[in-house]
C-alpha positions as CSV (number, residue, x, y, z in Angstrom):
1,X,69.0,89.6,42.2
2,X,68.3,90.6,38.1
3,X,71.8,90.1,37.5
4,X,72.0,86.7,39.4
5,X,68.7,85.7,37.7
6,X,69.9,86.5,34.5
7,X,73.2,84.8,34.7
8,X,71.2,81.6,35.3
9,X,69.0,82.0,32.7
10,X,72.2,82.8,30.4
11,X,73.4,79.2,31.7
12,X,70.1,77.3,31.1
13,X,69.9,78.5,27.6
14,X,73.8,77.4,27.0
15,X,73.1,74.1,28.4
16,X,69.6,73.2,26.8
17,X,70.0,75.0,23.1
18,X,71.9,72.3,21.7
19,X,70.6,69.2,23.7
20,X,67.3,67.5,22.5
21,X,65.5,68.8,25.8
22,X,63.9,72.3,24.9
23,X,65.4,75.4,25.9
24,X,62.5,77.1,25.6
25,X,60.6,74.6,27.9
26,X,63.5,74.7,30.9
27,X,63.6,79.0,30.5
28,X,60.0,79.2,31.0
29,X,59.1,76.5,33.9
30,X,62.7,77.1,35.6
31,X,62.1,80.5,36.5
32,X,58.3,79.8,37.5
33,X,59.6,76.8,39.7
34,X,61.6,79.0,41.5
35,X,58.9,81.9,42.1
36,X,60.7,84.5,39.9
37,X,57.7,84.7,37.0
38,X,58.0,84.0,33.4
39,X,61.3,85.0,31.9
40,X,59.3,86.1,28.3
41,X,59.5,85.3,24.8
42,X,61.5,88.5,23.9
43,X,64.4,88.0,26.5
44,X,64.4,84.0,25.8
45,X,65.3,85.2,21.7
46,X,67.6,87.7,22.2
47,X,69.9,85.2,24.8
48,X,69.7,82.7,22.1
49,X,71.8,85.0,19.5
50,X,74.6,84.1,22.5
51,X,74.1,80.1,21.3
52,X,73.9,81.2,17.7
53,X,77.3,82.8,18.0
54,X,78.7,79.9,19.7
55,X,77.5,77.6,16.7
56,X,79.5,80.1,13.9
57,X,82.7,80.1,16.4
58,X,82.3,76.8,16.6
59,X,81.6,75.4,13.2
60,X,83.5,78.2,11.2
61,X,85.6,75.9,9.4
62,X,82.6,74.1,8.1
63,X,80.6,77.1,7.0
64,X,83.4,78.8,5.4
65,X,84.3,75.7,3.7
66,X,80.4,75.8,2.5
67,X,80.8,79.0,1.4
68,X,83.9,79.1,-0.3
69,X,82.5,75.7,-2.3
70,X,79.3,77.5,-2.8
71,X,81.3,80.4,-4.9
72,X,83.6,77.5,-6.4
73,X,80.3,75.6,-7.5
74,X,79.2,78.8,-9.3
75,X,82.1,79.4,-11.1
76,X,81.2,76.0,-13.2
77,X,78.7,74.5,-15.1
78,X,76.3,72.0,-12.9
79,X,77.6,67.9,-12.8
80,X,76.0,65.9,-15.7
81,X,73.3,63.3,-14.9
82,X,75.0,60.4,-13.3
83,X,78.3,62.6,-12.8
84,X,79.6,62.8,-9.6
85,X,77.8,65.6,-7.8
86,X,80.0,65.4,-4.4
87,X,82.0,68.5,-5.7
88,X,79.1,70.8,-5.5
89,X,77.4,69.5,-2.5
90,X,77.5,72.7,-0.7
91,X,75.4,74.0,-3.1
92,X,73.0,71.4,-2.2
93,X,73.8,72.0,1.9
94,X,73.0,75.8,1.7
95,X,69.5,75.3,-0.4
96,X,68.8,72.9,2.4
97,X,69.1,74.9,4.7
98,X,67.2,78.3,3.4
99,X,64.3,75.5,2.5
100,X,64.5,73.6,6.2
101,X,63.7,77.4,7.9
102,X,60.8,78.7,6.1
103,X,58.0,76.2,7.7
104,X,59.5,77.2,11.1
105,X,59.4,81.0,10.3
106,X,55.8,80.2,8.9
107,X,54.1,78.7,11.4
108,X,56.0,81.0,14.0
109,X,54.4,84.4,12.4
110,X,51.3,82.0,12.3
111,X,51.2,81.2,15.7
112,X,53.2,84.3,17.1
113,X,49.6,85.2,19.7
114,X,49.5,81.8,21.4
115,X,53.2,81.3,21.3
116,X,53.6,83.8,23.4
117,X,50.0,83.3,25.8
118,X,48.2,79.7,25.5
119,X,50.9,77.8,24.5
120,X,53.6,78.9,27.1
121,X,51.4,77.5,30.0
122,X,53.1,75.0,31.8
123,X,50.6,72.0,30.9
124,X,50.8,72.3,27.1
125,X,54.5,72.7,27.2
126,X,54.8,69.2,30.1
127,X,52.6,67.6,26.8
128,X,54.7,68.8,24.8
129,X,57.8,67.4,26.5
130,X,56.7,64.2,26.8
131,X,55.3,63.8,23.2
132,X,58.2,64.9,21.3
133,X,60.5,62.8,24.0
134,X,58.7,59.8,23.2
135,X,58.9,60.8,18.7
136,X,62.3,61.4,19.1
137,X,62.8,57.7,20.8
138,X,60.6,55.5,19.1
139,X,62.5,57.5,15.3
140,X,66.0,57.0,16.7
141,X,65.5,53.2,17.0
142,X,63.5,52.8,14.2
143,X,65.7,54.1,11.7
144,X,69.0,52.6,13.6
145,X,70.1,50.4,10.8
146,X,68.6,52.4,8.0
147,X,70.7,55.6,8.5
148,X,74.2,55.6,6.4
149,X,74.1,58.6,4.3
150,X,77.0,61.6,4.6
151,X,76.3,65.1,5.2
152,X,77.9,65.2,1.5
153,X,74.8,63.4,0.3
154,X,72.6,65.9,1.5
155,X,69.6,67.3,-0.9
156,X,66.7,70.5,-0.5
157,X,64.1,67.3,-0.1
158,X,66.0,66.8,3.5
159,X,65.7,70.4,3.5
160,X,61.8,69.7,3.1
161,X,61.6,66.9,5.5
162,X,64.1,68.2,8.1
163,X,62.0,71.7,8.1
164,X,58.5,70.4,8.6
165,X,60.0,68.6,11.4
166,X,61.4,71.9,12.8
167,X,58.0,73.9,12.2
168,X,57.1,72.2,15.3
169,X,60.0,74.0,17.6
170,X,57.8,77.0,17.2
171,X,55.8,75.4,20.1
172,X,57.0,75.6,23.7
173,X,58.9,72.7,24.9
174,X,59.1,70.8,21.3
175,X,62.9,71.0,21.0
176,X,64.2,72.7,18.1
177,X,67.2,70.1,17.9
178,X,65.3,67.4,19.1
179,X,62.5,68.3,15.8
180,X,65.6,68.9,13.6
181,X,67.2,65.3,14.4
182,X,63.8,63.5,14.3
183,X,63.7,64.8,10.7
184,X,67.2,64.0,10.1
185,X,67.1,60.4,11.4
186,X,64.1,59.9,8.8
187,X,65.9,61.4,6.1
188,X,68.1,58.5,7.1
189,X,71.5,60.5,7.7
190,X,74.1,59.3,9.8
191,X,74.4,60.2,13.3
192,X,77.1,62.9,12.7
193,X,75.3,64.3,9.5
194,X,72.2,64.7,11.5
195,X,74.3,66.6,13.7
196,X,75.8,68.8,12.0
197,X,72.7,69.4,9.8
198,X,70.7,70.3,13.0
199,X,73.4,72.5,13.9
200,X,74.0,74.3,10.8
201,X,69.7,74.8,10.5
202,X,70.1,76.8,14.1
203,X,72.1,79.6,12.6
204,X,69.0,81.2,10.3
205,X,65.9,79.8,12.8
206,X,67.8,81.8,16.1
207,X,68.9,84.7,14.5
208,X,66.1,85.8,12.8
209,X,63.7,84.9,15.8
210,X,66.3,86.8,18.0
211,X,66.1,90.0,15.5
212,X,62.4,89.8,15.7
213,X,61.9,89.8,19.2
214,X,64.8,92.8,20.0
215,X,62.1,95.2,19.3
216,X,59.8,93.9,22.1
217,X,62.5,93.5,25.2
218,X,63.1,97.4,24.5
219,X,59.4,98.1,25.7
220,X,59.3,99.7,28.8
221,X,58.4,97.5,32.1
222,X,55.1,98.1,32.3
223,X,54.2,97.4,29.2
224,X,55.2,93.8,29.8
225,X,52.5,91.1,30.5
226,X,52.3,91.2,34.5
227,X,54.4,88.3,36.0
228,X,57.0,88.5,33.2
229,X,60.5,88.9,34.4
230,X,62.0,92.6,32.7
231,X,66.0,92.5,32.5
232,X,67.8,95.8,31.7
233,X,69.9,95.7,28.6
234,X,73.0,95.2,30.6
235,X,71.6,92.5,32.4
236,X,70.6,91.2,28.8
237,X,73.9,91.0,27.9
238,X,75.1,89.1,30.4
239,X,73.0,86.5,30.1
240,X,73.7,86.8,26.3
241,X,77.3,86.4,26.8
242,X,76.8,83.5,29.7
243,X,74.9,81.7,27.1
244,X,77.7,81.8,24.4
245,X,80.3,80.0,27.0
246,X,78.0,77.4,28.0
247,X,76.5,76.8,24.2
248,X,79.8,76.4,22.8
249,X,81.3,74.4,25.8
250,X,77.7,72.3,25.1
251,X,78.0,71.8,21.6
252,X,81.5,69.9,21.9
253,X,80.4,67.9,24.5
254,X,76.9,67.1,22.5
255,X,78.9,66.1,19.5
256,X,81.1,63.8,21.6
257,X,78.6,62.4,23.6
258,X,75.8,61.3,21.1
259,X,78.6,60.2,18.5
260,X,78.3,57.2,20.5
261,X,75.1,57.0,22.5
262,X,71.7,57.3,21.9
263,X,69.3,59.7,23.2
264,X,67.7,57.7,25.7
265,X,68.9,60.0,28.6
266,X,67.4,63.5,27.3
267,X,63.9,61.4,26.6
268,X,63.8,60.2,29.7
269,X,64.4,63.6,31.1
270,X,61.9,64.9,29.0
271,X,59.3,62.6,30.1
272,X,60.3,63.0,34.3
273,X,60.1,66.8,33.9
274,X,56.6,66.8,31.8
275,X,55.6,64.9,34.3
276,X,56.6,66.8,37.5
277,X,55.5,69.8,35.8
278,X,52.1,68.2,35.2
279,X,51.7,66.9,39.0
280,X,53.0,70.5,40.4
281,X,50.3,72.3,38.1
282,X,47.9,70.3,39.4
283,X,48.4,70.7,42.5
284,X,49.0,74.5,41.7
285,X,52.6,75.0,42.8
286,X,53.2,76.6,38.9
């Protein structure tokens, strides 16, 4: 039963990372829907570094492109005022990047206590569902017509923008993606650069909060907070592993799916599930 619970937590992470939907939301109400207890904030990291491996598989032609540009860039002096600047706009991609994780990484330490207690309760992660459902809705159609600028164009102030927006993934059933492509859409890039851009901002965010919480899945069972799942590290890996197939097989589909629709769907879900969590809590069936 571990390993069978494991395997579909492994799935659930694969399918949610990337989609505007909160993994962290579905791998802590899931497993308390279906009576097994709270899967914990440790074993929900560490899975995730199996979706972080799926986005450098993935996207390794882009981020060795980046980086190979990156050492080009250095070898030469800076563009001149007014000079075209597109040459060297890896630079520009990477320092976005190390800029859009430090609020996240922030407010995470900041938070770390009630992250892992208060705010993992299922009402304030249903609110949260629904609230950040309804932002990411009412930016996608505001911005529709606004939103023409290339990844190419890309500066650290959408690094600034982009990561206050993602501060808020620290909370339970925010959306990491969802945050990152509410910030994109008001930095006004175009649908595929906001893509990419919330993509590429994954790869720091998960692997340091999976390095951080490694150290707490290795405590021993009953140090764990009673009703918390504990998986064995074999078990761990599996679901690890399970999450890399699904993540990668959900990023292509993300990218193909949302290059041409909207996220209407995943709001909607948001706001049915916050809401069936919030009648089943009352009612005290979580």
């Amino acid at each position: 039963m571990e390993l069978l619970k494991a395997i579909v937590l492994g799935i659930i992470q694969g399918l949610t990372e990337f989609l505007p939907v909160s993994s962290s939301a579905h791998l802590d109400l899931i497993p308390r829907m279906l009576g097994w207890g709270d899967a914990g904030v440790a074993f929900t990291a560490v899975i995730q570094l199996g979706t972080l491996l799926a986005v450098f598989v993935y996207f390794r032609k882009r981020i060795w492109q980046t980086l190979t540009g990156i050492w080009k860039a250095l070898q030469k002096a800076p563009p001149a005022p007014g000079e075209d600047r597109e040459s060297q706009w890896e630079v520009q991609l990477l320092l976005a990047v190390i800029i859009g994780t430090i609020p996240l990484a922030l407010v995470a330490l900041a938070l770390k206590k009630y992250i892992e207690t208060t705010l993992r309760e299922p009402t304030p992660v249903a609110i949260m569902l629904i609230l950040m459902g309804l932002a990411l809705y009412l930016v996608e159609k505001g911005t529709e017509k606004l939103r023409n600028r290339p990844l190419t164009d890309i500066t650290w102030k959408d690094g600034v923008l982009v990561g206050a927006m993602q501060a808020f993934a620290a909370v339970p059933g925010s959306s990491r993606s969802g945050s990152t492509l509410i910030g994109a859409f008001l930095s006004k890039l175009d649908r595929e650069a906001a893509l990419e851009f919330s993509f590429l901002l994954s790869l720091p965010a998960v692997l340091l909060s999976g390095l951080f919480e490694i150290k707490d899945l290795l405590k021993p069972q009953e140090v764990a907070l009673p009703g918390t799942l504990h998986f064995s590290p074999v078990n761990t890996l599996v679901a690890t592993v399970v999450a890399f197939v699904v993540g990668y097989a959900s990023i292509a589909w993300m990218l193909k799916y949302l290059a041409k629709h909207s996220t209407l769907v995943f709001v909607i879900w948001r706001v049915v599930l916050g809401a069936v969590v919030l009648a089943m809590h009352g009612m005290g069936k979580i």
